[in-house]
C-alpha positions as CSV (number, residue, x, y, z in Angstrom):
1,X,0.0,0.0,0.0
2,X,1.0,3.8,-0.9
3,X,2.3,5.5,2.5
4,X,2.1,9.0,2.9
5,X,3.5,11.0,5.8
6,X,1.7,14.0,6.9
7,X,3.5,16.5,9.0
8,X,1.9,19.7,10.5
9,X,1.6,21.2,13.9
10,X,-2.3,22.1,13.5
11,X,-4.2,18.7,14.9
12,X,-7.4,19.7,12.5
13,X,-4.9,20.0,9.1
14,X,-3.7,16.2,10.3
15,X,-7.0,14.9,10.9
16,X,-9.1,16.4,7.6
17,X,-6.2,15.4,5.3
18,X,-5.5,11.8,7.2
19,X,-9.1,11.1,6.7
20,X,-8.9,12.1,2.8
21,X,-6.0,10.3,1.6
22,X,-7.5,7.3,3.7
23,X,-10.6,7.4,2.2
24,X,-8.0,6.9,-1.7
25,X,-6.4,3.7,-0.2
26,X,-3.3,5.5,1.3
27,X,-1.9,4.5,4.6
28,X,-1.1,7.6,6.2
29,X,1.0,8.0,9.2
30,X,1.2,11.8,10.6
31,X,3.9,13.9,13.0
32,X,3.5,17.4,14.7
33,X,6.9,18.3,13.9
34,X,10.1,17.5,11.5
35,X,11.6,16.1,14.0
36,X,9.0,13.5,15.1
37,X,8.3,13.5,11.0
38,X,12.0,12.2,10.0
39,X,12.1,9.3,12.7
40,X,9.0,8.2,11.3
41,X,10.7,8.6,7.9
42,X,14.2,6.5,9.5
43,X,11.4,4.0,10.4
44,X,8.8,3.2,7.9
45,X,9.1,2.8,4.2
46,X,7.5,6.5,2.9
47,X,6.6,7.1,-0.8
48,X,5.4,10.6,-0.3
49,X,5.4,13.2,2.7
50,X,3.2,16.5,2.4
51,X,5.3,19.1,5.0
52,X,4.4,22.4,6.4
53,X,7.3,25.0,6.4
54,X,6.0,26.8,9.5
55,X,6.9,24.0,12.2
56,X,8.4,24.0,15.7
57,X,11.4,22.6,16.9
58,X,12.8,22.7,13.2
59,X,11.8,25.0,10.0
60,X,9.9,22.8,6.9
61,X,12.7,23.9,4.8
62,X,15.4,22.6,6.8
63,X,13.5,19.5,7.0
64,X,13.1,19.3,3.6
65,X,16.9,19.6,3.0
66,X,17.2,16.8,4.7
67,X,14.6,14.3,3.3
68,X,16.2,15.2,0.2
69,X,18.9,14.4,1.1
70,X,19.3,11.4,3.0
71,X,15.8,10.0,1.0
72,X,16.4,11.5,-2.9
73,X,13.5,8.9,-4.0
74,X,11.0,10.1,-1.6
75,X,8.5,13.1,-3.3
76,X,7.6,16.4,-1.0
77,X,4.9,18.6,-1.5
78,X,5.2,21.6,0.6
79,X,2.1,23.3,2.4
80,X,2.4,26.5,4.0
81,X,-0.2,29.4,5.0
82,X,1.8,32.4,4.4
83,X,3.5,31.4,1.1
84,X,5.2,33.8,-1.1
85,X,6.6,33.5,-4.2
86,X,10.1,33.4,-2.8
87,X,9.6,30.8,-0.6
88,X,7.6,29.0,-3.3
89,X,10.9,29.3,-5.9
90,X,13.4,27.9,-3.0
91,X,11.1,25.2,-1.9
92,X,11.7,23.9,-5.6
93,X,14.8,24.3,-6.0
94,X,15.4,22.4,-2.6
95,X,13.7,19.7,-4.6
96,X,9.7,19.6,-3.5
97,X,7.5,18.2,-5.8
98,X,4.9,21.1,-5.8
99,X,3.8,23.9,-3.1
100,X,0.3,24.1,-2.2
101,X,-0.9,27.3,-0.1
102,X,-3.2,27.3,2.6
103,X,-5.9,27.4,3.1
104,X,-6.0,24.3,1.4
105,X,-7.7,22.8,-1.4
106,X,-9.4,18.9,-1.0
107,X,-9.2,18.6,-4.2
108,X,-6.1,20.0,-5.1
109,X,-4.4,18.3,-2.6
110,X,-5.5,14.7,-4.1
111,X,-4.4,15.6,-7.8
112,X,-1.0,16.5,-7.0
113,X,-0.4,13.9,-4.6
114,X,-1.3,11.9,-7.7
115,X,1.3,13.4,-10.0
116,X,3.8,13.2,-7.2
117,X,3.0,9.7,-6.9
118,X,2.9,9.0,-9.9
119,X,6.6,10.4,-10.6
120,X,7.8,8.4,-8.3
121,X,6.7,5.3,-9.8
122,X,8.2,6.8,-13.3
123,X,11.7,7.6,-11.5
124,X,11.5,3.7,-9.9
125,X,10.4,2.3,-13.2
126,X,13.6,4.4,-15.2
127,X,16.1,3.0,-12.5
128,X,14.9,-0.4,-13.0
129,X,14.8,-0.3,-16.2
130,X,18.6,1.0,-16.7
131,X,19.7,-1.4,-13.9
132,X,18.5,-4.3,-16.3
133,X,19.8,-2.6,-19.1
134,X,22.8,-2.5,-17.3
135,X,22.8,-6.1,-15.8
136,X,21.9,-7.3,-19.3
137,X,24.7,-5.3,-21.3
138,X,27.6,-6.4,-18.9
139,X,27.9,-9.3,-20.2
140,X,27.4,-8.5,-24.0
141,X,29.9,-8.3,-26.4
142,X,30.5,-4.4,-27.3
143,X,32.1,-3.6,-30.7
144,X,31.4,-2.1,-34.1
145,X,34.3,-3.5,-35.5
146,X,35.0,-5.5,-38.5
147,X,36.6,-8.1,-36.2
148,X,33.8,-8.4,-33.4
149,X,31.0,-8.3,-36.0
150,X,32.8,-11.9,-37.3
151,X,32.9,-13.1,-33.3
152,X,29.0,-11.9,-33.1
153,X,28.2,-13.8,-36.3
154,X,30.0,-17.0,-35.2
155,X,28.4,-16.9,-31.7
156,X,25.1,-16.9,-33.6
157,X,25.9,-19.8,-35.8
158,X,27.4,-21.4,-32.9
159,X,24.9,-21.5,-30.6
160,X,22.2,-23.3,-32.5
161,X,24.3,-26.4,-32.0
162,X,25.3,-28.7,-29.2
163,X,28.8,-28.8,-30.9
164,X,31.9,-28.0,-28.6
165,X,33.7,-24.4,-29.0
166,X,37.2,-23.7,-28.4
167,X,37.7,-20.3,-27.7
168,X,41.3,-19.1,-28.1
169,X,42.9,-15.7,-27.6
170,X,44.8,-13.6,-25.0
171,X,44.1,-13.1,-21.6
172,X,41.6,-10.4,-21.0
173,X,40.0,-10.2,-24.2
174,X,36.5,-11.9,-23.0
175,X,36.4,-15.2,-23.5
176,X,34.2,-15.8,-20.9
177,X,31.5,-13.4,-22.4
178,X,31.9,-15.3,-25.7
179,X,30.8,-18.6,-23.9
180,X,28.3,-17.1,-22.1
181,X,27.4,-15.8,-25.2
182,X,26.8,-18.5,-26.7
183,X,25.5,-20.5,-23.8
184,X,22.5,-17.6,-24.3
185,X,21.6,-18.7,-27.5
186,X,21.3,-22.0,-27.5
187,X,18.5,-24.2,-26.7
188,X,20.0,-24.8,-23.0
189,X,20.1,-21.1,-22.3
190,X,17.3,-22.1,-19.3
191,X,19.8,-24.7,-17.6
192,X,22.5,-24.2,-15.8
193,X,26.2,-22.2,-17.0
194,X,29.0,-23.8,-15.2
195,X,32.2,-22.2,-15.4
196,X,35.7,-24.1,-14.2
197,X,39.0,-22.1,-14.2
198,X,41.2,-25.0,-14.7
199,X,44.2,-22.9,-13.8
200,X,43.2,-22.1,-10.5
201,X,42.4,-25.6,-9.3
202,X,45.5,-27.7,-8.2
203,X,45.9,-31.2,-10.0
204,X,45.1,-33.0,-6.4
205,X,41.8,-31.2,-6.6
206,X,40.6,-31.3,-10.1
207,X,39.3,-34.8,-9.9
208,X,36.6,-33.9,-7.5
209,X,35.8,-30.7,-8.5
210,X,34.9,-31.5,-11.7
211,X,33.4,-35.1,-11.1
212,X,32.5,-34.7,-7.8
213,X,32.8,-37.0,-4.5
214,X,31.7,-39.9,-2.2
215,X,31.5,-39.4,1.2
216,X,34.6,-41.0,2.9
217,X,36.8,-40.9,-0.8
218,X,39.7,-39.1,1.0
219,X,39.3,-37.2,4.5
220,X,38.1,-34.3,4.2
221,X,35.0,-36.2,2.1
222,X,32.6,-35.6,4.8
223,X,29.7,-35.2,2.7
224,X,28.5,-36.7,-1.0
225,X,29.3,-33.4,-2.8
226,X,28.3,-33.2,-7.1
227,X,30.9,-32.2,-9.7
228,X,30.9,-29.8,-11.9
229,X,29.7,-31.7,-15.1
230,X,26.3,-32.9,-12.8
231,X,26.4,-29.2,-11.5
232,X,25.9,-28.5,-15.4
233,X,23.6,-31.0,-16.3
234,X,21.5,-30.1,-19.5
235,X,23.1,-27.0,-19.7
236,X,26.9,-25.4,-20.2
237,X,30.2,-26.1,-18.5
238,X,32.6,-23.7,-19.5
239,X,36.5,-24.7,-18.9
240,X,38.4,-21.9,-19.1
241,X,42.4,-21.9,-18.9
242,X,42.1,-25.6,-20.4
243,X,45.4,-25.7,-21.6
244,X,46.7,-25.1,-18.1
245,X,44.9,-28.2,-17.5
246,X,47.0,-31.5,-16.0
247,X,47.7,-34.1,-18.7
248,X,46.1,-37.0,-15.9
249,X,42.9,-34.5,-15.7
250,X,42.7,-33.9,-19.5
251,X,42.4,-37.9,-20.1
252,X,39.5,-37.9,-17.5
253,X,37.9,-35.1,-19.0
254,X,38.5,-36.8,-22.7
255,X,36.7,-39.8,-21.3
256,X,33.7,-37.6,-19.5
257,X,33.4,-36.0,-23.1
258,X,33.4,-39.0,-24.9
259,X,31.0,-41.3,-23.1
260,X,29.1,-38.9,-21.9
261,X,29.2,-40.3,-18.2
262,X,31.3,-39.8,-15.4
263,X,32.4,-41.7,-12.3
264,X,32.5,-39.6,-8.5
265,X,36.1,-39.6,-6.8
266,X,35.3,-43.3,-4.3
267,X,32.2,-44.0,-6.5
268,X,31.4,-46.8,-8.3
269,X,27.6,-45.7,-10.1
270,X,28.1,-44.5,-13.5
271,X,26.4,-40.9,-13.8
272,X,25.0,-39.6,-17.5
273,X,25.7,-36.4,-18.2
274,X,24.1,-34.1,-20.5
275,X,26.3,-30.6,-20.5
276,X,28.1,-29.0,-23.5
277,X,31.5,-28.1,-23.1
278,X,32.7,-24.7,-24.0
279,X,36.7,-24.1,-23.4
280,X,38.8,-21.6,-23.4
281,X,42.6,-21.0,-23.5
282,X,45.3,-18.1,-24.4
283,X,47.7,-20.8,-25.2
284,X,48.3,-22.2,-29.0
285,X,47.3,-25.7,-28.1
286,X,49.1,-27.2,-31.7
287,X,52.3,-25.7,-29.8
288,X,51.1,-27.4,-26.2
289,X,50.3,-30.5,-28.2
290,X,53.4,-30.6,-30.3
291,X,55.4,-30.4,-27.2
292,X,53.4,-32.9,-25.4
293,X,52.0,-30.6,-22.6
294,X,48.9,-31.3,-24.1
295,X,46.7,-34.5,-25.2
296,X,46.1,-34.1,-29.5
297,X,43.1,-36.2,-29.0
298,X,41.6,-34.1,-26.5
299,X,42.5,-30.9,-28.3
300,X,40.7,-32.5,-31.9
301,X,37.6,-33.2,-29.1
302,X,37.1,-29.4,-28.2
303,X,38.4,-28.0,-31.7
304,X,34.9,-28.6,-33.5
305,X,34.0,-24.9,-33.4
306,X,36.9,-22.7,-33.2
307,X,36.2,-18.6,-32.1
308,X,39.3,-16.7,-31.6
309,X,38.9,-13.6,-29.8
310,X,40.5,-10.8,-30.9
311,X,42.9,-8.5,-28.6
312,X,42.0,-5.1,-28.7
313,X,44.6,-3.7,-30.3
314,X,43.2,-5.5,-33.6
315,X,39.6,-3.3,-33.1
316,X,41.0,-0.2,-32.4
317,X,37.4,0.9,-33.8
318,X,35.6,-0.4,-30.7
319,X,38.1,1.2,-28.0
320,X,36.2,4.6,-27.4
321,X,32.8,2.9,-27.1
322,X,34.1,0.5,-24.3
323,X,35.7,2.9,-22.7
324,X,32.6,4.8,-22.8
325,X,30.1,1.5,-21.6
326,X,32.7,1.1,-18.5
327,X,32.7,4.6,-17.0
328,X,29.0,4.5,-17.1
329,X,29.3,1.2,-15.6
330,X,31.4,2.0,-13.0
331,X,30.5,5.9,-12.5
332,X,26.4,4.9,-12.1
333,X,23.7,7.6,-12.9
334,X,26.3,9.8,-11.6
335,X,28.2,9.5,-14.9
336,X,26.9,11.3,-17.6
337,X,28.4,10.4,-21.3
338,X,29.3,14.3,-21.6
339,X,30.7,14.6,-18.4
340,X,34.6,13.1,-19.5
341,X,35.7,14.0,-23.2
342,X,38.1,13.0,-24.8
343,X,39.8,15.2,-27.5
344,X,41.3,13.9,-31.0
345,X,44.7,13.8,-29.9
346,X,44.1,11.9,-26.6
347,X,41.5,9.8,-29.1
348,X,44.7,8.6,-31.4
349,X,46.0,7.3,-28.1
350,X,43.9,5.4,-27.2
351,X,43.5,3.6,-30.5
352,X,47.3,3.3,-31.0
353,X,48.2,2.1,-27.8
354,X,48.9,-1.6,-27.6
355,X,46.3,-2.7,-24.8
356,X,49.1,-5.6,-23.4
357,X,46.3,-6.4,-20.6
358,X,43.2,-5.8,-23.5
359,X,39.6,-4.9,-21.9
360,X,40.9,-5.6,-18.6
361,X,43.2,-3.0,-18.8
362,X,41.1,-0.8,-20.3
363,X,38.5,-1.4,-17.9
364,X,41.1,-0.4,-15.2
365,X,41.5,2.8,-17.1
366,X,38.0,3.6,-16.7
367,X,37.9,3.6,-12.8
368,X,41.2,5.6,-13.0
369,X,39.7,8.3,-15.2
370,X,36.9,8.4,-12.4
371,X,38.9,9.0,-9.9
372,X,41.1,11.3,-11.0
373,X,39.2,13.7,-13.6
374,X,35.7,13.1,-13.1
375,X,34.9,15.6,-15.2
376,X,36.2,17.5,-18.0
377,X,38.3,16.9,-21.1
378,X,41.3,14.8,-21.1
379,X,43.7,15.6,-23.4
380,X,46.8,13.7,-25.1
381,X,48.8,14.5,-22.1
382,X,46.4,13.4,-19.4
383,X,45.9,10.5,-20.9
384,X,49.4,9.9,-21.7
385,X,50.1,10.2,-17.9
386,X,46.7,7.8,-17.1
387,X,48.3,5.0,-19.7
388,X,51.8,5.8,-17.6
389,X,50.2,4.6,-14.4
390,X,49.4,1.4,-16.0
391,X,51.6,-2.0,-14.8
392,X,51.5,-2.6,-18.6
393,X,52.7,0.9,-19.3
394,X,53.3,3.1,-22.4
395,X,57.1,1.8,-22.2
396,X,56.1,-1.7,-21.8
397,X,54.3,-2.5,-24.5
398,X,55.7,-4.9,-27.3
399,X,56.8,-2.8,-30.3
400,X,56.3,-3.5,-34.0
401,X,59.1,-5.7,-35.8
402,X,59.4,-2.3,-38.3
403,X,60.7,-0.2,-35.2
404,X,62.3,2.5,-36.2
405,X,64.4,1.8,-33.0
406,X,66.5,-1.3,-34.3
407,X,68.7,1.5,-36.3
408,X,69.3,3.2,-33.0
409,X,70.8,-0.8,-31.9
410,X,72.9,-1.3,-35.4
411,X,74.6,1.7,-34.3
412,X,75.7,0.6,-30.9
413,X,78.7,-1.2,-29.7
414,X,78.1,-5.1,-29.7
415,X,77.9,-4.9,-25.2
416,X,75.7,-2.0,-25.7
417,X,73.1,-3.1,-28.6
418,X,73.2,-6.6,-26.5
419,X,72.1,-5.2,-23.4
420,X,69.4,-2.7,-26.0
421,X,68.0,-5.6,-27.4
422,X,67.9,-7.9,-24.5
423,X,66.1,-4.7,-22.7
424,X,63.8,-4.6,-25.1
425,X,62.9,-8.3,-25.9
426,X,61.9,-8.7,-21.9
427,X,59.9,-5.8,-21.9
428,X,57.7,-6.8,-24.8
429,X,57.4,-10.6,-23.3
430,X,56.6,-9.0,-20.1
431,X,53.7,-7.1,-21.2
432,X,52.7,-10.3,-23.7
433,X,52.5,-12.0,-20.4
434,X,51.0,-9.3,-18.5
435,X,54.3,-8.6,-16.3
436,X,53.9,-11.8,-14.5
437,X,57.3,-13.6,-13.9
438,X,56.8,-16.9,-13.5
439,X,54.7,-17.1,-16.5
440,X,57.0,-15.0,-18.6
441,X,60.1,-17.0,-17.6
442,X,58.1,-20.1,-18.9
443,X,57.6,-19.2,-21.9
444,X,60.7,-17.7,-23.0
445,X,62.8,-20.7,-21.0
446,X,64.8,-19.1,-18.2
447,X,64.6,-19.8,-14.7
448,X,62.2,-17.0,-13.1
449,X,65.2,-15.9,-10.6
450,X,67.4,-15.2,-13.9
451,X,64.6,-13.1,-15.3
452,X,64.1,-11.7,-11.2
453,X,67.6,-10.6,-11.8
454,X,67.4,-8.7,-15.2
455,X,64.2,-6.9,-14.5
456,X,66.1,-5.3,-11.8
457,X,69.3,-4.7,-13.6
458,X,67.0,-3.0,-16.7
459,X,65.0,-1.2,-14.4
460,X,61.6,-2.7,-15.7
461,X,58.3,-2.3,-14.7
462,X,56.2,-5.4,-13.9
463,X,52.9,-5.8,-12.6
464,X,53.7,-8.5,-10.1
């Protein structure tokens, strides 16, 4: 039921107007003061409060001020017996809905408590709305580009099936919003999506996480507890990081895909399973497969539908708009898509730079911009210094094989252009691997104490 507050100091006023709005189906709850008025307010949910300005203890304005304020979705008219058009003008501006003079009239009263009502539910209707604008659009793919146009049409075609998708690119390029992506548009879209980082899992764990467990398998088995592939029964498991996947896991998953069943860790019943498997990776599983880190047969299982998700540097087109989508999605209704600009030179930037750490990085970029120029224009320079502050940054980021740079090196000493071009082959492996160490000394085969060592000696930024 619709509540309205009624505060005023004169007993008749509360008792005429209590009966009237009562009589309409509102539950009406009343106060002689603003004081007595706001704990009621602190206390009961209040769509609507109708205030007198000439009030003891505390003035209606003042209490207005501070409905406003600490309640912005609540509507105020404002009554008042010695009204003037002042007082009218800064009533409004304080935010009431409408000021009514007294003495007052019945029906008057009821048709803008009716417009003030009905504003409100407008206002709650808007934020809703936006909120599941907002809740649907976060995890949409956002792009006008050439590139994510192909990803969008793929997704489509994609989805119709129950055929498995490998998803390959780099890391923070959304993979995961591909496969939910296309988890949306397929026939299982009501069912469950089940996502597994297979990174994150150690090997002694995988087992049961992903089939699940007896009660008394190992000792911490306290309970029966379902895997992830009953977990996604008739809907979508999604293994991301597959490649990072032990090679004893990836022949249990091979057979789980295969068969179609699975076994719990200390189980003997043999469990149908219905999912589809989505996977992701950043690794070039030919390469992993080639070098025996990972199974060929298991790879050719998951490789029916290939998507590969471009990094952003390869859409530089779609750079502004996500930028754009994240500040309002981080800066709330209090971000306005005037309220940061970006001028021409400062929009080059951002659609030259490299984007090492892709949408993630960008993303971070956004909250940075918030905090630090909330409003305005940012110009090449500001920008230039934002991009600085980056773990990636503007220094870091791998450089074209044309660099004009590799002139500067021919003309070196051989100690000097070693020590150039060894500078400058860590950085850009760095920033491939997003600055971590371990990773980076994996993949370029030195032990990550020798790579420790260097980044100190060259003075090189890392995030980690």
């Amino acid at each position: 039921m619709t509540a309205i507050l009624l505060i005023d100091d004169e007993p008749g006023i509360r008792r005429t107007l209590a009966s009237i709005l009562e009589d309409e189906q509102y539950k009406v709850y009343t106060a002689e003061d603003a004081i007595a008025g706001l704990d009621i307010l602190n206390r009961e949910t209040i769509d609507l409060v109708l205030l007198d300005v000439l009030l003891p203890k505390m003035g209606g304005l003042e209490a207005l001020e501070k409905i406003r304020a600490a309640m912005p979705a609540v509507e105020v008219i404002v009554m008042s017996g010695h009204g003037t058009v002042d007082m009218a003008v800064r009533a409004t501006k304080l935010g009431a809905f409408d000021f009514l003079e007294k003495p007052l009239s019945l029906d008057k009263v009821l048709t803008v408590c009716r417009n003030a009502l009905t504003l409100r539910h407008l206002r709650e209707e808007n934020r809703d709305l936006k909120k599941n604008i907002k809740l649907k659009y976060r995890d949409e793919l956002i792009g006008i580009s050439h590139e994510i146009k192909q990803v969008k049409a793929m997704i489509e075609q994609a989805a119709a099936s129950d055929a498995r998708i490998l998803i390959t690119g780099e890391n923070g390029t959304g993979k995961e919003l591909v496969a939910k992506a296309v988890h949306r548009g397929s026939s299982r879209a009501g069912k469950a999506f089940v996502e597994v980082n297979c990174a994150a899992i150690p090997d002694s764990l995988i087992e049961s996480e992903l089939f699940g467990h007896e009660k008394g398998a190992f000792t911490d088995a306290v309970t029966n507890r379902k895997g992830r592939f009953e977990l996604a029964a008739g809907g979508t498991l999604f293994l991301d990081e597959i490649g990072d996947m032990s090679f004893t896991a990836q022949a249990k998953v091979l057979r789980a895909i295969q068969e179609q069943k699975i076994e719990r860790v200390g189980g003997e019943q043999t469990i149908d399973v219905d999912v589809r498997i989505v996977a992701a990776t950043n690794k070039n599983l030919i390469e992993e497969c080639d070098a025996g880190r990972f199974r060929q047969d298991l790879y050719f299982r998951l490789n029916v539908i290939p998507i590969y998700m471009p990094p952003l540097r390869e859409r530089p087109d779609d750079i502004p708009l996500l930028l754009n989508h994240f500040l309002q999605d981080i800066g709330g209704d209090a971000y306005g898509e005037d309220k940061i600009r970006f001028d021409d030179a400062a929009l080059r930037i951002l659609r030259g730079y490299h984007w090492p750490g892709n949408v993630r990085e960008l993303r971070n970029l956004a909250e940075r911009i918030l905090v630090l120029y909330p409003e305005g224009s940012i110009g090449a320079e500001a920008l230039t210094d934002l991009l600085q502050n980056s773990p990636t940054a503007l220094g870091n980021q791998p450089k074209d094989s044309s660099d004009a740079g590799l002139s500067e090196i021919l003309d070196l000493n051989y100690s000097e252009a070693k020590e150039t071009f060894e500078k400058r082959y860590l950085e850009y492996q760095l920033a491939k691997h997003e600055g971590v160490i371990n990773r980076t000394a994996e993949a370029i085969g030195i032990y990550p104490s020798n790579l420790h060592t260097k980044v100190k000696k060259y003075k090189i930024r890392t995030s980690k």
